[in-house]
C-alpha positions in Angstrom: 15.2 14.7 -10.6 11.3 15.5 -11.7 10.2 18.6 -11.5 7.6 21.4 -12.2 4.4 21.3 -14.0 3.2 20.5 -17.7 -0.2 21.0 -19.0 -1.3 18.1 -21.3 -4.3 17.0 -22.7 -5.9 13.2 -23.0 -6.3 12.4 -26.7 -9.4 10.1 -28.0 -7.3 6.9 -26.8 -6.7 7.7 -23.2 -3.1 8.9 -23.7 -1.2 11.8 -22.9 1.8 13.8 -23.6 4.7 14.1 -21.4 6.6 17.0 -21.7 10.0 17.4 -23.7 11.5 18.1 -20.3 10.4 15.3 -18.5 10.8 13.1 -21.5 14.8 14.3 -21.9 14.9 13.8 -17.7 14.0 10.2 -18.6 16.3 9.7 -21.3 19.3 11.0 -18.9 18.4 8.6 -16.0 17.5 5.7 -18.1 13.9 5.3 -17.0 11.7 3.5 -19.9 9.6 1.4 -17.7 7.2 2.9 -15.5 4.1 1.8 -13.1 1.2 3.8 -13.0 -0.9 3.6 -9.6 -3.7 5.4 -7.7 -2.0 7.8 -5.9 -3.3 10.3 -3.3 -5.7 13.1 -2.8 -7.3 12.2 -7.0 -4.0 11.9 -8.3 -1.8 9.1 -10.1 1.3 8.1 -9.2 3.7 7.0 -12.2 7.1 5.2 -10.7 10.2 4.7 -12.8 11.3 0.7 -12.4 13.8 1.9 -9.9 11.8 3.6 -7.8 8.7 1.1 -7.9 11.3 -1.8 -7.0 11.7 0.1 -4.0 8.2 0.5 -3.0 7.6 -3.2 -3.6 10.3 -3.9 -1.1 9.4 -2.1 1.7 5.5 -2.9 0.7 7.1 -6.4 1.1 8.4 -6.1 4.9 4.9 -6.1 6.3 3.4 -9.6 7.0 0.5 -10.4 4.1 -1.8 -11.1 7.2 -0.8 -7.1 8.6 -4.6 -5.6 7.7 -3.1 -2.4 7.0 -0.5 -3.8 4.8 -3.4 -5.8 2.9 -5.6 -3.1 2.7 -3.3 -0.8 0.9 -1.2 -3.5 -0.9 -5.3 -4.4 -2.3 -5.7 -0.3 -3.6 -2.1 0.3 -4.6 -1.1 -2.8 -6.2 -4.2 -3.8 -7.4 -4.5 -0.8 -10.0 -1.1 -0.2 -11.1 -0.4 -0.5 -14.8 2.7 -0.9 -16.7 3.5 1.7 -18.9 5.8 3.1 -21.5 6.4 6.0 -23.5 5.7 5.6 -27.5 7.7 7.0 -30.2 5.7 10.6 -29.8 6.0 10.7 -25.8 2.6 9.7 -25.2 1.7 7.5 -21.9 -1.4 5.6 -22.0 -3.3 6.1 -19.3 -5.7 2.7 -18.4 -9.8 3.5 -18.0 -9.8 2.7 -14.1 -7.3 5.0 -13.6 -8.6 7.8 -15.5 -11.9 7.3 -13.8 -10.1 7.3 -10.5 -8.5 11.1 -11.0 -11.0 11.9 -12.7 -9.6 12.5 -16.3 -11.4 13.7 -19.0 -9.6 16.1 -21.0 -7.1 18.7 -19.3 -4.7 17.3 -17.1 -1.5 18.3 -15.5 1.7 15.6 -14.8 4.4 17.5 -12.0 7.4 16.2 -11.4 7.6 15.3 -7.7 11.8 14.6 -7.3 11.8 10.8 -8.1 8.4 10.1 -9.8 5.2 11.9 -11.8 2.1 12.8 -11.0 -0.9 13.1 -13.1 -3.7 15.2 -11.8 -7.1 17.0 -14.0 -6.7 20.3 -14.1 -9.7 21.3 -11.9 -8.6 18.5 -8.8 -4.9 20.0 -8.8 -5.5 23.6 -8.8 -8.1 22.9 -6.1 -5.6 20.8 -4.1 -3.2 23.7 -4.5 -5.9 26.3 -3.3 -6.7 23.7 0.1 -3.0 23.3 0.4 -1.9 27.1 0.1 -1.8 28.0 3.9 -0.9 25.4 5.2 2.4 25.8 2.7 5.0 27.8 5.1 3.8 25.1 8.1 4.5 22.3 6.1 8.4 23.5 5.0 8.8 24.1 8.9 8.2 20.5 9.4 10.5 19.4 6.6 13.4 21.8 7.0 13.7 22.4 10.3 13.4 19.4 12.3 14.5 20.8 15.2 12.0 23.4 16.0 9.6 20.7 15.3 11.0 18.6 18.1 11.9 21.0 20.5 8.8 22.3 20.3 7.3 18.9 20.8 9.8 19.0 23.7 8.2 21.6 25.8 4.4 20.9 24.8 5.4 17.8 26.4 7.1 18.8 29.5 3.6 20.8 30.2 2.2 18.2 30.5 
């Protein structure tokens, strides 16, 4: 499992530095192959093999003339990158991408339970600062199913 935050820096090359952490967390699940994506809100998704093989699958149910499924295959597959770590734990991280999540110096990579994120500095404290009240609402949702339903439950049966 990926978790928590590290603070890392791109160097004049485009690369950064993952974390001893994450980079021992690799070495224990075997993930040296990873795919590097646009992810969400100005971030970057980066996949272990496993994980991506999984995405591509269920990516793959949808029919290739679904417009939804084309539209996103188009910006998810069409700027991934394959990376690896080097001998000093640095990732490279591809021009398009960086100019996607707007990368120019600090950056931040969280652990997000099966895959990274990489984030500048400035976008992921801001997204934390949006994010902040609707925090409790959101673990509501994800731990307690039930309340979420039943409460669906009667809004509906007002109707």
């Amino acid at each position: 499992m990926y978790f928590g935050e590290s603070q890392t820096v791109l160097d004049d090359k485009g690369r950064i530095t993952v974390s001893r952490r994450f980079r021992e967390t690799m070495s224990v699940l075997g993930h040296a192959l990873w795919y590097m994506t646009r992810g969400f809100d100005g971030s970057l998704f980066i996949f272990p093999k496993e994980e991506w093989d999984k995405i591509r699958s269920q990516a793959g149910q949808r029919s290739s003339m679904d417009v939804k499924a084309i539209q996103f295959r188009r910006m998810f597959f069409g700027s991934v990158a394959e990376v690896q770590p080097d001998r000093q734990g640095r990732l490279s991280v591809p021009a398009h991408l960086r100019e996607f999540a707007g990368l120019e110096k600090e950056a931040v990579l969280i652990g997000v339970d099966d895959h990274l994120e990489l984030w500048s500095k400035d976008r992921w404290r801001d997204y934390q600062t949006a994010q902040d009240e609707e925090y409790k609402s959101m673990a509501s949702e994800l731990f307690m199913p039930e309340a979420s339903n039943a409460g669906a439950e009667v809004n509906s049966s007002l109707l």
